[in-house]
N, C-alpha and C positions, 0 to 999 in steps of 0.2 A: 554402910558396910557393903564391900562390893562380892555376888555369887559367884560362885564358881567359873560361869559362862564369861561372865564381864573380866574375869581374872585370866583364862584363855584368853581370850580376843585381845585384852594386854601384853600379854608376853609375845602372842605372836607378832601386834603392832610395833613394840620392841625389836622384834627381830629384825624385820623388814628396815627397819630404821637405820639400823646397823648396815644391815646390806647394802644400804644406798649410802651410808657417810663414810663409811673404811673398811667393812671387810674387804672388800673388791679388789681395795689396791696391797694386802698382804699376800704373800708371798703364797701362804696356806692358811685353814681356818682350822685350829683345834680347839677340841671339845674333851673334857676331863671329867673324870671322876676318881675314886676311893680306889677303884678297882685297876683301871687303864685310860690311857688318852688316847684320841682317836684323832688322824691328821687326814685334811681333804684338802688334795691338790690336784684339782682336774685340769689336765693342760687338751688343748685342740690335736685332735687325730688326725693326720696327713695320709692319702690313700696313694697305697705303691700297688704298681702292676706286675703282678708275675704270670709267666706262662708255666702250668702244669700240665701234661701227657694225662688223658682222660683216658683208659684203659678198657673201658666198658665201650665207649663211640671210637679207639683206636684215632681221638684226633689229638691237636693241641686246643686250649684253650685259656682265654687269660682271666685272672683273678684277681680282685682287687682286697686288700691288706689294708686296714685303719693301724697305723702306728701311733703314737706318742708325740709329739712337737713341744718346741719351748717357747707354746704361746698359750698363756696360762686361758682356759674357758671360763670365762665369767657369765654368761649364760647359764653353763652345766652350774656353776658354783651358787649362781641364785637362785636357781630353782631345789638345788639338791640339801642348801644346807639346812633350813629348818626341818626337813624332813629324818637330816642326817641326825640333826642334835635331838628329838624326841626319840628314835629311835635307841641310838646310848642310852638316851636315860631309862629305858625302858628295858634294855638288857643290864642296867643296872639296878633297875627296883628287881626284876628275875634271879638278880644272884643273890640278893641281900633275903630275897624270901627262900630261895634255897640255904642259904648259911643260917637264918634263923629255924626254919623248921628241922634243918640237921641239930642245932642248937638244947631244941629240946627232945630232941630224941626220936622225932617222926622220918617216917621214910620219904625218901620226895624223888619222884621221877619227872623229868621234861620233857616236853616234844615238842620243838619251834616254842609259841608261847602261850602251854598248857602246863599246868601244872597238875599231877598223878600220884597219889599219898592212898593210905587204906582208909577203910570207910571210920575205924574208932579216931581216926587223925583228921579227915575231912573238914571237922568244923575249925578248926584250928587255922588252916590257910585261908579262907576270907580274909577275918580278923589279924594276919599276919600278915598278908597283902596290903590292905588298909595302913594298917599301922606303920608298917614303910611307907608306903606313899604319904603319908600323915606327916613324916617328919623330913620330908624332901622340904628344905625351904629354897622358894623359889626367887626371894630376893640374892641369895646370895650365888646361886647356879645364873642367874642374869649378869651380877656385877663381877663374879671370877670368870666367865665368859666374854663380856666386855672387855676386863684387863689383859687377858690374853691375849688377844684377838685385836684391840686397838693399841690400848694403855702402853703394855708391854714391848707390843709392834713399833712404837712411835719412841720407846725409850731406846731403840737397838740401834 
């Protein structure tokens, strides 16, 4: 049976794998859940010069502006996307522990990612932290990630 560690270091070997056989070449990479799907399309930013009137030195001065182009960044796209997809899943285990502790009736305040309940509630969010994460199964957040992302890609 393989630990927890060995089970990371899979998924992310997973990832990588991905990255290098076809996410690259779709258009965009989305990442889904219960709640929202999340679309990453970083295309290469092209640097325009403008002159603006500095009012403080009474001179001109030029500026340079990164825009948008329609040459997709596969750099930004590899390095951003495993990052991108723990991060969803992570505002998604946030919300499901917020709708379950509303659930039963406890108070539940956030701030980025803490979670703030009264002290008679307290013990209750571990174990309700846990228990979502518990029931995240990871085979199938990799294979509906894959069909999106290649399977899906390669049927259009």
């Amino acid at each position: 049976m393989l630990d927890r560690s060995s089970t990371c270091i899979g998924l992310v070997s997973i990832h990588l794998l991905l990255l290098y056989t076809g996410i690259l070449f779709v258009p965009q990479v989305l990442y889904r859940t219960d709640f929202f799907t999340t679309v990453q399309d970083y295309m290469k930013k092209d640097p325009i010069n403008v002159w603006v009137y500095d009012r403080i030195h009474k001179k001109r001065r030029q500026v340079t502006l990164r825009v948008p182009s329609e040459t997709r960044d596969k750099r930004k796209t590899q390095v951003s996307t495993f990052v991108n997809f723990i991060h969803q899943k992570d505002a998604y285990i946030a919300m499901n522990v917020i709708l379950e502790m509303l659930n039963q009736g406890s108070p539940i305040y956030t701030v980025h990612d803490n979670f703030i309940t009264t002290a008679d509630h307290s013990k209750k969010l571990p174990d309700t932290y846990v228990n979502i994460f518990c029931k995240m199964d990871p085979l199938s957040i990799i294979n509906e990630y894959i069909y999106h992302n290649v399977i899906d890609y390669q049927e259009k």
